[in-house]
C-alpha distance (Angstrom), angle and dihedral (degrees) to the residues before:
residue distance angle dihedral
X1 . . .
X2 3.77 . .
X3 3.88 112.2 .
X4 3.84 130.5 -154.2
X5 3.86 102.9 -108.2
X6 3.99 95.4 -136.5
X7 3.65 133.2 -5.2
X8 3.89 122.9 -115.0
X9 3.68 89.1 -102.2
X10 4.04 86.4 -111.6
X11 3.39 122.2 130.4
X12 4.12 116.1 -141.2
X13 3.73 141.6 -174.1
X14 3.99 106.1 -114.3
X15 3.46 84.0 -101.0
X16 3.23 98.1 54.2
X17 3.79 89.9 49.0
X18 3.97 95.4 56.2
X19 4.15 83.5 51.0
X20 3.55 90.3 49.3
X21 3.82 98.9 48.6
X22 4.36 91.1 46.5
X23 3.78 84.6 59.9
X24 3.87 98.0 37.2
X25 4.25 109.8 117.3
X26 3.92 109.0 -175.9
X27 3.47 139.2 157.8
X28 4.09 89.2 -2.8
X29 4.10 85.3 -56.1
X30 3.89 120.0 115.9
X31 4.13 91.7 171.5
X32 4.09 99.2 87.1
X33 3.54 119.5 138.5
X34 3.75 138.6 176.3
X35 3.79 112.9 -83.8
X36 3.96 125.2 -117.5
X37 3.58 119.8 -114.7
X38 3.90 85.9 -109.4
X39 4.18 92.2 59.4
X40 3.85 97.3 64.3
X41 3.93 92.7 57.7
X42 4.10 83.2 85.4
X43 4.08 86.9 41.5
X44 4.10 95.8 58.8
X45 4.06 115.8 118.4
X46 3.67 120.6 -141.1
X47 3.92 109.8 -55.9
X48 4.15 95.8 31.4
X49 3.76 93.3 -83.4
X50 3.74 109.9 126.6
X51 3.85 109.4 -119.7
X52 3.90 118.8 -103.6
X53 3.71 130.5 -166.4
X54 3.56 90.8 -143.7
X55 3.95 94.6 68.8
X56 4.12 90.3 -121.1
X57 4.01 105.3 137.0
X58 3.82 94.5 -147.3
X59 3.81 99.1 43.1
X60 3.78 109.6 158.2
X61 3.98 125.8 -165.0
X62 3.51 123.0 -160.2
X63 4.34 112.8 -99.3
X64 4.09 123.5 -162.3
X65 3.37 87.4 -124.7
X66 3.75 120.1 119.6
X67 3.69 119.4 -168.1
X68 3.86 118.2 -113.4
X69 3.91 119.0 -90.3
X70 3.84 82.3 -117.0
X71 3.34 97.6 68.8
X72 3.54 108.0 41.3
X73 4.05 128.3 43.9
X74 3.32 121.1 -97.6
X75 3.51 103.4 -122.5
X76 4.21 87.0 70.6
X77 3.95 93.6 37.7
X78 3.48 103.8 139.2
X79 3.80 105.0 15.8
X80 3.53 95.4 82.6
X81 3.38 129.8 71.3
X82 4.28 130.1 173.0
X83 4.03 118.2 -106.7
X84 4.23 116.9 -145.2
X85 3.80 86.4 -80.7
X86 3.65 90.6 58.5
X87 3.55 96.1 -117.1
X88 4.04 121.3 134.2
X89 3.87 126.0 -131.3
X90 3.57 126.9 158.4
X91 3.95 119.6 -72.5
X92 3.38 99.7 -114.2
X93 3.88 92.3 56.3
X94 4.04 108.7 112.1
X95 3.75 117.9 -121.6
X96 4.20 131.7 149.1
X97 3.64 121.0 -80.4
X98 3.95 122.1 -128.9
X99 3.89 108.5 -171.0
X100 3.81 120.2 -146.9
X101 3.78 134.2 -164.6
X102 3.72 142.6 -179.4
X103 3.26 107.4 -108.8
X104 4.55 114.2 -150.1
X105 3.39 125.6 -134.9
């Protein structure tokens, strides 16, 4: 995986993330995408916190990840979506984006 180095220091909806990583061009690359909840398990700073440039300990950035139907009820199925520290809050919540890709051989 190749990882954004820093956010923009904007916070977005999770919609506003997805938009925001279609139209991301960096480092020559135009195929970013918003990471899965699974991807930031290699990104996590000393004491499971994922790192932030900002200095804040509990930084969270917004995942594609939904959480299963089993978990949550279904009268808030898809309105909630996990952050990096796998936690759920409502889509519309703003947090920083961190952009992902797969990087070839």
């Amino acid at each position: 995986l190749m990882w954004q180095k820093d956010d923009d220091g904007i916070q977005r909806s999770q919609e506003e993330a997805f938009d925001y990583c279609k139209k991301l061009a960096l480092a020559g690359f135009s195929d970013w995408r918003l990471p899965e909840l699974s991807e930031f398990s290699s990104f996590k700073a000393a004491g499971g916190h994922t790192r932030s440039p900002h200095g804040e300990a509990d930084t969270e950035y917004w995942t594609s990840t939904d959480p299963s139907p089993y978990m949550i009820p279904k009268s808030i199925a898809g309105q909630i979506a996990y952050t990096s520290e796998g936690l759920t809050f409502s889509k519309n919540t703003r947090f920083y984006v961190l952009a992902v890709r797969t990087a070839s051989e």
